[in-house]
C-alpha positions in Angstrom: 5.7 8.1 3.7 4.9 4.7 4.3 2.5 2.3 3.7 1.9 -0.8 5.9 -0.1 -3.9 3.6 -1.9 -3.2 0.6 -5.4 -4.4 1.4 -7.6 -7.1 -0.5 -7.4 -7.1 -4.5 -9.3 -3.6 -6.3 -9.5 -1.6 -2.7 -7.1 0.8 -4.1 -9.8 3.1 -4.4 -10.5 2.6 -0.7 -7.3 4.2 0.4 -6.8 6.9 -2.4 -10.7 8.5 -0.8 -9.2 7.8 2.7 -6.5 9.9 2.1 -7.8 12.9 0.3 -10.3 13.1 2.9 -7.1 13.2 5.3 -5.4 15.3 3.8 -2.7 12.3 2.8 -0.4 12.7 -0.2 -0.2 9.2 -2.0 2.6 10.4 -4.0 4.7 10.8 -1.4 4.6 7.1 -0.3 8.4 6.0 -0.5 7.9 3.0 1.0 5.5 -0.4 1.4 5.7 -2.9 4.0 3.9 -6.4 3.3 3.3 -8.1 7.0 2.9 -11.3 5.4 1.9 -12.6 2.1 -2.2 -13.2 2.7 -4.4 -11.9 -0.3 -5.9 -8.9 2.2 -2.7 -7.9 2.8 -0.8 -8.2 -0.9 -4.0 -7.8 -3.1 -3.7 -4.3 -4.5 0.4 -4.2 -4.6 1.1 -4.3 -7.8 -1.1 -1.4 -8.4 0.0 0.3 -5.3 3.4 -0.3 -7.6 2.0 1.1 -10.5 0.3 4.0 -9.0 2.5 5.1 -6.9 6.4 3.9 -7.2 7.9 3.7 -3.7 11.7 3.4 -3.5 11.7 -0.2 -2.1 8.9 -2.4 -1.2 9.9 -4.7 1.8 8.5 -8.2 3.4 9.1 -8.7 7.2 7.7 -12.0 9.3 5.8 -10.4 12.2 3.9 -13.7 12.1 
């Protein structure tokens, strides 16, 4: 699975309720994309990291 930014800083609550009440499996994220290095998008990374170890994390430029 993967994940497209990481949100502002502490919202990883946010998207662990989002996805039960989905129906979405957070441990079977393999992968994070960061769009570009703003604090909403990057803010809860490293815990993303922590959490829930992807394979690779990657950085494009869309912008």
């Amino acid at each position: 699975m993967l994940l497209v930014d990481a949100g502002y800083p502490h919202q990883i609550e946010l998207f662990e309720e989002a996805s039960k009440q989905n129906e979405i499996k957070l441990d079977k994220l393999t992968h994070i994309i960061i769009t570009h290095h703003d604090f909403d998008h990057t803010g809860s990374l490293a815990e993303f990291k922590r959490r829930y170890p992807a394979e690779s994390s990657s950085k494009c430029n869309l912008h």
